[in-house]
PAKOL-533071 format. One record per residue (C-alpha): residue in one letter; x, y, z. Coordinates in steps of 0.02 Angstrom, whole numbers, padded with zeros to 5 digits, always signed. Example, Ala and Ser with C-alpha at 12.3 -4.5 7.8 and 13.67 -1.06 7.14 Angstrom:
A+00615-00225+00390 S+00684-00053+00357 
% end
This chain:
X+03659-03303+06688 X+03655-03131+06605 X+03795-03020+06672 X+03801-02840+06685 X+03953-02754+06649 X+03989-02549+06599 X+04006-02505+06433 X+03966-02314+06309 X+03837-02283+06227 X+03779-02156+06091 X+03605-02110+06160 X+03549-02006+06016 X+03606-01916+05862 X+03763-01812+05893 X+03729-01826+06080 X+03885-01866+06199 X+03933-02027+06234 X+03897-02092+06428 X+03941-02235+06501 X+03794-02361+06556 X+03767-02515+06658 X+03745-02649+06463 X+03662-02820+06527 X+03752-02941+06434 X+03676-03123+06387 X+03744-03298+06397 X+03802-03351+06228 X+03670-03442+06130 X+03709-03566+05999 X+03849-03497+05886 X+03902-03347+06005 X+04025-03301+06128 X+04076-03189+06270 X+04205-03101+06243 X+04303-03011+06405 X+04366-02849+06316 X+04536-02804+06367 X+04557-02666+06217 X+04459-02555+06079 X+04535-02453+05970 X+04426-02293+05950 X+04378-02305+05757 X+04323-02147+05646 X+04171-02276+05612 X+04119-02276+05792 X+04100-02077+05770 X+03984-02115+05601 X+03886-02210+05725 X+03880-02084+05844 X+03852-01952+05716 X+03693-02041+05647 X+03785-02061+05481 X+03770-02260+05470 X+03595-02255+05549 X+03453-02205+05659 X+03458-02364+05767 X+03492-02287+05922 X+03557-02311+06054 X+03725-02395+05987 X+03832-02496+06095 X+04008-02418+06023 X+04186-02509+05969 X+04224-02626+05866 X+04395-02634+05859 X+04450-02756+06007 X+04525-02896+06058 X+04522-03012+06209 X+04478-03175+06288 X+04341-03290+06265 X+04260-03316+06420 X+04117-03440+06370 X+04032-03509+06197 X+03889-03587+06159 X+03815-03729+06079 X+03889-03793+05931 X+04073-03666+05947 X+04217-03778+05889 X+04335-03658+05839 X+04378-03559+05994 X+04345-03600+06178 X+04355-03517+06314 X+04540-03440+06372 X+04571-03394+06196 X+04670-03252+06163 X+04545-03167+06001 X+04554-03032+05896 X+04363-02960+05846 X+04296-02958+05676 X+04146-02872+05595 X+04130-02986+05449 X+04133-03179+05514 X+04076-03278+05344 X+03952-03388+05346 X+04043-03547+05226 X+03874-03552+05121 X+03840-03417+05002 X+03922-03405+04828 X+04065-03306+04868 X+04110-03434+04997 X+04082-03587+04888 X+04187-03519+04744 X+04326-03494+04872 X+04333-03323+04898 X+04241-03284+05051 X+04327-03103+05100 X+04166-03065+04961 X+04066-03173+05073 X+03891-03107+05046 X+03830-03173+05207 X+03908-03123+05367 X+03829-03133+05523 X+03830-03081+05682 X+03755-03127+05848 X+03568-03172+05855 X+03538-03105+06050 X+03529-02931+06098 X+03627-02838+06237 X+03497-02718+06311 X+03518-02572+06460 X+03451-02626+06643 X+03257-02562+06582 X+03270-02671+06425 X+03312-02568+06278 X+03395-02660+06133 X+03595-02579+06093 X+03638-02588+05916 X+03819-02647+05932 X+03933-02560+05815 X+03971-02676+05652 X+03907-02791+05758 X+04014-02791+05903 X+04004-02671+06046 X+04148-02664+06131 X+04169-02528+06216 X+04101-02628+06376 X+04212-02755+06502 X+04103-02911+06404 X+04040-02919+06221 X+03928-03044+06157 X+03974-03065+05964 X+03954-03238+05840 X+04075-03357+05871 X+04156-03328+05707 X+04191-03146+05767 X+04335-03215+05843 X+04495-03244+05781 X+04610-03333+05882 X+04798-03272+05888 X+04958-03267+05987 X+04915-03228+06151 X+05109-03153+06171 X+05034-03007+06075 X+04969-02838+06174 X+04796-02813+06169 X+04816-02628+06108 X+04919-02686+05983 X+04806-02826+05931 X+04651-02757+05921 X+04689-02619+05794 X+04691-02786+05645 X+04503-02772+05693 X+04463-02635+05583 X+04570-02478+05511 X+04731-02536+05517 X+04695-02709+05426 X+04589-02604+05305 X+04747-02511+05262 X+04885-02660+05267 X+04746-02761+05165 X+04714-02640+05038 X+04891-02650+05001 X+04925-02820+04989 X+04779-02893+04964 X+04679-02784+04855 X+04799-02700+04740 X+04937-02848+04759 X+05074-02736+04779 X+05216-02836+04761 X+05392-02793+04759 X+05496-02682+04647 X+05320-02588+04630 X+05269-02385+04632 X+05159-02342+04766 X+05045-02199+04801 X+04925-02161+04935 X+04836-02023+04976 X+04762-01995+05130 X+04877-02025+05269 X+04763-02053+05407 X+04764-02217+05498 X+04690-02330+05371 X+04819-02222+05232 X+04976-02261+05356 X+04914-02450+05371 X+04932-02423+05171 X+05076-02375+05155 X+05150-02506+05302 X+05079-02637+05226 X+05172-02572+05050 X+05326-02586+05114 X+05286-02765+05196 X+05269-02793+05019 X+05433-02747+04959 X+05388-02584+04864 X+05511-02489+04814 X+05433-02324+04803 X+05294-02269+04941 X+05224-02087+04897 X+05127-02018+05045 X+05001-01884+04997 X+04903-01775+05139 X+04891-01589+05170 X+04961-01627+05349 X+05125-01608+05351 X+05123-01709+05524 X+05037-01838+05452 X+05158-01860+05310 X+05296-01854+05454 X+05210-02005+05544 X+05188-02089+05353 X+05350-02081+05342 X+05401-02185+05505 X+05284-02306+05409 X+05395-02337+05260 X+05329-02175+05159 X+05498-02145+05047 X+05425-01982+04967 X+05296-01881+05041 X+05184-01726+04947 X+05093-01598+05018 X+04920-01570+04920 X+04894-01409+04974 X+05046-01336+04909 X+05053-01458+04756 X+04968-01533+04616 X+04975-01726+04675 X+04958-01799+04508 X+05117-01689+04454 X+05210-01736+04589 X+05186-01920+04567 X+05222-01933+04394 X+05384-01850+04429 X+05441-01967+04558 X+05409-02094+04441 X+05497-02073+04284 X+05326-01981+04211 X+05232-02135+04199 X+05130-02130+04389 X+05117-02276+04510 X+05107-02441+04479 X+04977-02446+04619 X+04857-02284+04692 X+04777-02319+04845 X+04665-02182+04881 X+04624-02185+05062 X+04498-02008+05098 X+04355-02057+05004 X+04301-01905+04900 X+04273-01877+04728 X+04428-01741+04701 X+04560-01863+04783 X+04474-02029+04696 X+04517-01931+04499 X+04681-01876+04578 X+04729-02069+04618 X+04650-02123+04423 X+04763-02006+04340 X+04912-02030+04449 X+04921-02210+04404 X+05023-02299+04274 X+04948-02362+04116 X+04872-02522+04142 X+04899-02472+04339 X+04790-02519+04472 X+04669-02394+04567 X+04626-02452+04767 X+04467-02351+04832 X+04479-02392+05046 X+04424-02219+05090 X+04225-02206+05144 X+04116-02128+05044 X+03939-02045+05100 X+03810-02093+04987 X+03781-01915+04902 X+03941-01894+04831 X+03958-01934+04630 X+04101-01963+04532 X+04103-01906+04334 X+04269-01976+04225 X+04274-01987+04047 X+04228-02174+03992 X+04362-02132+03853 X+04485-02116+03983 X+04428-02252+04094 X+04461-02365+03937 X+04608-02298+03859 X+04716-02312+04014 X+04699-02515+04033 X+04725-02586+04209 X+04600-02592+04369 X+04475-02480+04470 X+04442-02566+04629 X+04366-02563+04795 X+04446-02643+04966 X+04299-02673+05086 X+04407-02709+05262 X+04563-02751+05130 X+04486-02900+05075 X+04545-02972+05225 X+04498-03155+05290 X+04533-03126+05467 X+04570-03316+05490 X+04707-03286+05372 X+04760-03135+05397 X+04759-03094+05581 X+04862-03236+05646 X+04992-03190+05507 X+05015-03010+05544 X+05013-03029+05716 X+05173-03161+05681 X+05249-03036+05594 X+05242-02911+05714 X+05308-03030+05859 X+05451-03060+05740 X+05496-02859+05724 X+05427-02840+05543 X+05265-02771+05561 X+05275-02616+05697 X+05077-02602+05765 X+05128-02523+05908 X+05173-02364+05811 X+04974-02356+05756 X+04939-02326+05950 X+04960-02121+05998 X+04873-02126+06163 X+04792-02290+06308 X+04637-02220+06380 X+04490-02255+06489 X+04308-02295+06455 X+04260-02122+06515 X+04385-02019+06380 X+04296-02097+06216 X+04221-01919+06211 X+04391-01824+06224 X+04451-01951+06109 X+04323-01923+05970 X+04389-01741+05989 X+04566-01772+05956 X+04505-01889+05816 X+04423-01742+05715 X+04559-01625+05739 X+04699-01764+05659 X+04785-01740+05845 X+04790-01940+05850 X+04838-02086+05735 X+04742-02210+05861 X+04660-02187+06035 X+04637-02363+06131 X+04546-02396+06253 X+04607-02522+06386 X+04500-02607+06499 
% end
């Protein structure tokens, strides 16, 4: 039977969040029900709120959870129910080219579940990347769920559901820092401070941490940040080439998203370096460099959608690594809250007062 559990909402276009009775459905073939038991509160879920991703209100916030599998339906072999799971917005579907050639992070397919949760009167929710878990229950595909060490804490565990394996996965997977290397990254937000953890996971030897906060290049630091610039008082591109012998990083991993921090990460780079775009664009902005340049300096421009991450891969990993004392996750977490503070918490969010709300159900 259907259950009906709370959960928040964004009604309408930069309208407060409230928190509503969300009438959950038994899992169908290929889904599951998830019990939530933590969200992190993502800068996405405000794009959603903001009307920035779309207009397909109302949205059924979070995405960034983890918790138990309380039932599956037909045809779920990979978890059951009592699983410990972290929540994923891109479970691959094993079919499409990407997958066949053996790279499915680049799967081109990724689904989600096929039923709807709706409010008590009916009304479809648009789950956030295709989860929704700012609620007690989720219903989400079956391959949504990644099943870990239940040792873990659920605060802790959830964050690998979004911004913080963006970050680490950027690093290692996407620009394959590896160790001896030159690091940049600007940005030091929380998907920037993932970047620069999961650097010195890597065995980096130099981890440049570029912001005009200097509180976030404080926290970057506690993150394995070795050298930190302020942008605002200094040219980035100078500073970087200075700490590094005049040459620039081996690896940029540009972590804001704009157009003036994407050409400050190009031309802080080494020759034949590698350039990491994580940061989120909007779809007006434009980027002009000269093709003479873009040839001349050799190496790689790339983009890190979720760090390239394969959650089957990757989650169970880091989360071993932080049982073991080598990975710190907790430090992502500022602040537990309630259901009824996601507002507050979007507040905080925009004024850089937080590295990571989470909410805990």
């Amino acid at each position: 039977m259907a259950q009906e559990v709370r959960g928040v909402i964004a009604p309408g276009k930069d309208e407060p969040v409230r928190i509503e009775t969300i009438v959950v459905p038994d899992p169908g073939p290929g889904e599951a029900v998830v019990r939530v038991q933590a969200c992190g509160v993502c800068h996405t879920d405000l794009h959603y709120k903001q009307g920035g991703i779309s207009d397909d209100f109302p949205f059924l916030l979070g995405h960034e959870a983890a918790g138990v599998v309380e039932a599956v339906g037909d045809g779920v072999t990979d978890v059951e129910p009592g699983d410990f799971v972290i929540l994923n917005w891109r479970a691959v579907c094993g079919k499409c080219r990407a997958c066949l050639r053996g790279r499915p992070w680049y799967c081109f397919d990724t689904h989600n579940a096929e039923q709807k949760m709706t409010l008590t009167d009916g009304t479809e929710l648009s789950p956030a990347l295709g989860i929704g878990a700012f609620a007690e229950k989720t219903l989400v595909a079956a391959g949504q769920c990644t099943k870990v060490d239940p040792d873990v804490a659920p605060q802790v565990a959830g964050l690998l559901g979004c911004g913080v394996m963006a970050g680490i996965g950027a690093a290692i997977n996407t620009g394959n820092v590896g160790r001896g290397d030159t690091v940049a990254v600007i940005g030091c937000g929380g998907v920037g401070d993932a970047a620069v953890a999961g650097s010195h996971l890597a065995g980096a030897a130099r981890i440049i941490a570029v912001d005009i906060d200097d509180r976030k290049l404080e926290t970057a630091r506690t993150m394995g940040a070795t050298h930190t610039v302020n942008s605002r008082e200094t040219d980035p591109v100078e500073a970087i080439r200075d700490l590094t012998g005049g040459f620039g990083a081996d690896v940029v991993i540009e972590a804001v998203g704009r157009p003036e921090t994407y050409k400050q990460a190009f031309y802080a780079r080494d020759l034949a370096g590698t350039v990491v775009l994580v940061g989120v664009p909007t779809p007006e902005m434009k980027l002009e460099l000269p093709l003479l340049d873009v040839f001349g300096r050799g190496g790689a421009l790339k983009s890190s959608w979720y760090g390239d991450c394969l959650p089957s891969r990757d989650f169970p990993m880091l989360i071993d690594l932080h049982l073991q004392g080598r990975l710190d996750l907790g430090a992502f977490v500022t602040e537990t809250i309630q259901l009824d503070e996601v507002e507050k918490a979007f507040e905080r969010m925009h004024h850089g007062d937080v590295l990571r709300s989470v909410v805990v159900l």
